[in-house]
N, C-alpha and C positions, 0 to 999 in steps of 0.2 A: 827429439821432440817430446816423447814421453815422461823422461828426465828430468826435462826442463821446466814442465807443466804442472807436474807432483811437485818441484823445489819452489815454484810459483806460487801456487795452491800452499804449502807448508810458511813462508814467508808473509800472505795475506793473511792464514791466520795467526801467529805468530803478533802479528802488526793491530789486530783486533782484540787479541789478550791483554797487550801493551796499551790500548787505547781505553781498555775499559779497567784498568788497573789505575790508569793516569785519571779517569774520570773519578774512580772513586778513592785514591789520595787526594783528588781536588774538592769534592765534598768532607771528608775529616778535615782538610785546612780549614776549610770555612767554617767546620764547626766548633772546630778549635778554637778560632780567632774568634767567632762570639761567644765564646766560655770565658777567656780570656777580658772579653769585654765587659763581659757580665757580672766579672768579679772587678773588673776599675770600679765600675757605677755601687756596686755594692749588694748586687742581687743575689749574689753568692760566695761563699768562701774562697779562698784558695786548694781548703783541704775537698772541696765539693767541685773545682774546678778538674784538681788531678785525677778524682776518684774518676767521674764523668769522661776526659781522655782517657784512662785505661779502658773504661768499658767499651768508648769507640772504636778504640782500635785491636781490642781482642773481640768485638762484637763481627766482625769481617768474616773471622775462622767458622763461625755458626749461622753462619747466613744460610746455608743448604738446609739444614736440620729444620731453620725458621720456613723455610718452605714446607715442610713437612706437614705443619701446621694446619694449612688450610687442604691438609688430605684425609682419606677414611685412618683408620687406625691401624691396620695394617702395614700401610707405606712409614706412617708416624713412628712406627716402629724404629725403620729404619735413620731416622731423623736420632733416636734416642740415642741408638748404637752411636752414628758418627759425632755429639755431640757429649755423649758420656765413659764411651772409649777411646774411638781414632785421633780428636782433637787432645783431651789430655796426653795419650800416650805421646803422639807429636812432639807435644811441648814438655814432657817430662822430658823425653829424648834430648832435643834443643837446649835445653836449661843445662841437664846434665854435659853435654858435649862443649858445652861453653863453659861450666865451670862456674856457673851464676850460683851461688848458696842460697840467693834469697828464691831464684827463682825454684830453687830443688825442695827448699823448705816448703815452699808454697802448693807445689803438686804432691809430695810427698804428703800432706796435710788431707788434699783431694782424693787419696787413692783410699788414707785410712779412713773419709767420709765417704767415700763411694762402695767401701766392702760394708760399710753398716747398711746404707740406703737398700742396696743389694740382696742382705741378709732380709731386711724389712719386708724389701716387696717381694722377696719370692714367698716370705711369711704368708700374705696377705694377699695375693696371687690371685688365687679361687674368686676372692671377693671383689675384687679389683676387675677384673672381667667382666662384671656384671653393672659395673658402672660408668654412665656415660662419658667419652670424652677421657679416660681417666688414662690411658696412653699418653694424650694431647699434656696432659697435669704432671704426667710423670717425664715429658720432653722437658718443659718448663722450669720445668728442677731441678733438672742437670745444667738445663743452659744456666741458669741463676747461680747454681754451683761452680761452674766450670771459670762463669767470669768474676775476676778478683775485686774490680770495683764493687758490687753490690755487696759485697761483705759476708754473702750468706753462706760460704764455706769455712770462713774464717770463724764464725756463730756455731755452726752445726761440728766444728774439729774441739771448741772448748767446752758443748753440751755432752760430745761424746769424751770425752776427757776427763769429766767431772763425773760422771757416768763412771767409768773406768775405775778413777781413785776411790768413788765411793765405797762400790762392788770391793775393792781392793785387788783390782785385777792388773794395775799397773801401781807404783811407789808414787808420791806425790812430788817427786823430788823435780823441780823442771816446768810444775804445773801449776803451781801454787797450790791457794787450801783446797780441798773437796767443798761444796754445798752441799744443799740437800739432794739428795737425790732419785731422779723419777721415777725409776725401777721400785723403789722400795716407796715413796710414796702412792703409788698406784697399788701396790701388793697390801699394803697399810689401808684404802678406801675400799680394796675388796674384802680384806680381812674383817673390819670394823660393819662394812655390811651385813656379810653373813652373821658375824654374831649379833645385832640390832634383830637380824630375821629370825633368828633363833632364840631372842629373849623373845620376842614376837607370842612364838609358837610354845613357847613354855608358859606364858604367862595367861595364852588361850586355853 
C-alpha cells in the first residue's frame, strides 16, 4: 500500500514535469513560427530570425535567475551565481562532452569574459553596495552574457582582446590588429589632466 502510493505520487509528478515542458516547447513553436513569418513578410532578416531562436531557447536555462529579479538583493544574489556559473559551467560541460568546437569556442570566450567582469566587480565592490538595485544590474549582465544571441559576449571577449594585444599582454597572432586602447587612453585623460591643473597652479 505504502509502495504503491509513493510510486503514484512520483509518476503524477513525473507527468506534470512532462506537461509543463510540453507546454513550454509549445510556446517556442509558436514563436518560432512567427519569427519565421516575420521574416516571409520582411519584418526581419534571417540573420535576426536565428539570432532571436537561439536566445529563445537558451533563454529557458535562466528563467530561475529571471525570477530573482523581482526579489531583495540578497536572494538576487543567488539568481547571479545560477546564471553566471551553474548555467555556463553546465554548458561548457555539455559542449565539451559532445565534442562541439563551436560550442567550446563559445564558452571558452565566456569564461575569459567572465574572470575580467569578476576581477572588475570585486574592484569596485565597496562602491557597488552602496548602489541601488546594482545586484539586480549585475544579474542582468550575466544573463546578457551568458546568451549567445545578444552578441554581448562575443563584444565584451574582442574589447578584452584588444585590451590584451595593446597592453602586449597576449601576441596579436589569431586577433587581428590591436586599436586603441582604453587602459591607456584613460591613463592618457588623467595624465593630461593633472598636468592642465598644474600648469594651472604655476601660472597662479
Amino acid at each position: 500500500g505504502r509502495g504503491d502510493g509513493e510510486e503514484s505520487d512520483e509518476d503524477e509528478s513525473d507527468d506534470e514535469d512532462d506537461e509543463e515542458e510540453d507546454a513550454i516547447a509549445s510556446v517556442i513553436s509558436k514563436l518560432t513560427s512567427l519569427l519565421s513569418l516575420a521574416t516571409m513578410v520582411g519584418l526581419c532578416g534571417p540573420k535576426t530570425r536565428d539570432r532571436a531562436n537561439v536566445v529563445l531557447r537558451e533563454s529557458l536555462t535562466v528563467l530561475p535567475s529571471l525570477v530573482c529579479l523581482f526579489m531583495p538583493s540578497y536572494f538576487t544574489s543567488y539568481g547571479v551565481i545560477w546564471s553566471s556559473l551553474l548555467v555556463p559551467a553546465a554548458n561548457s560541460a555539455r559542449a565539451n562532452k559532445a565534442g562541439e568546437g563551436v560550442g567550446r569556442d563559445r564558452w571558452l570566450k565566456y569564461w575569459c569574459v567572465y574572470a575580467v567582469l569578476a576581477c572588475v566587480l570585486e574592484l569596485f565592490g565597496g562602491v557597488l553596495r552602496w548602489v541601488p538595485f546594482s545586484t539586480h544590474g549585475v544579474l542582468l549582465l550575466f544573463i546578457g552574457v551568458s546568451l549567445p544571441g545578444l552578441g554581448l559576449c562575443e563584444a565584451l571577449f574582442q574589447f578584452v582582446v584588444n585590451e590584451a594585444v595593446g597592453l602586449g599582454l597576449v601576441t596579436s597572432a589569431g586577433f587581428g590588429e590591436a586599436g586603441d586602447v582604453f587602459v591607456v587612453r584613460v591613463i592618457r585623460g588623467l595624465t593630461g589632466r593633472a598636468k592642465a591643473r598644474q600648469g594651472l597652479k604655476g601660472a597662479g
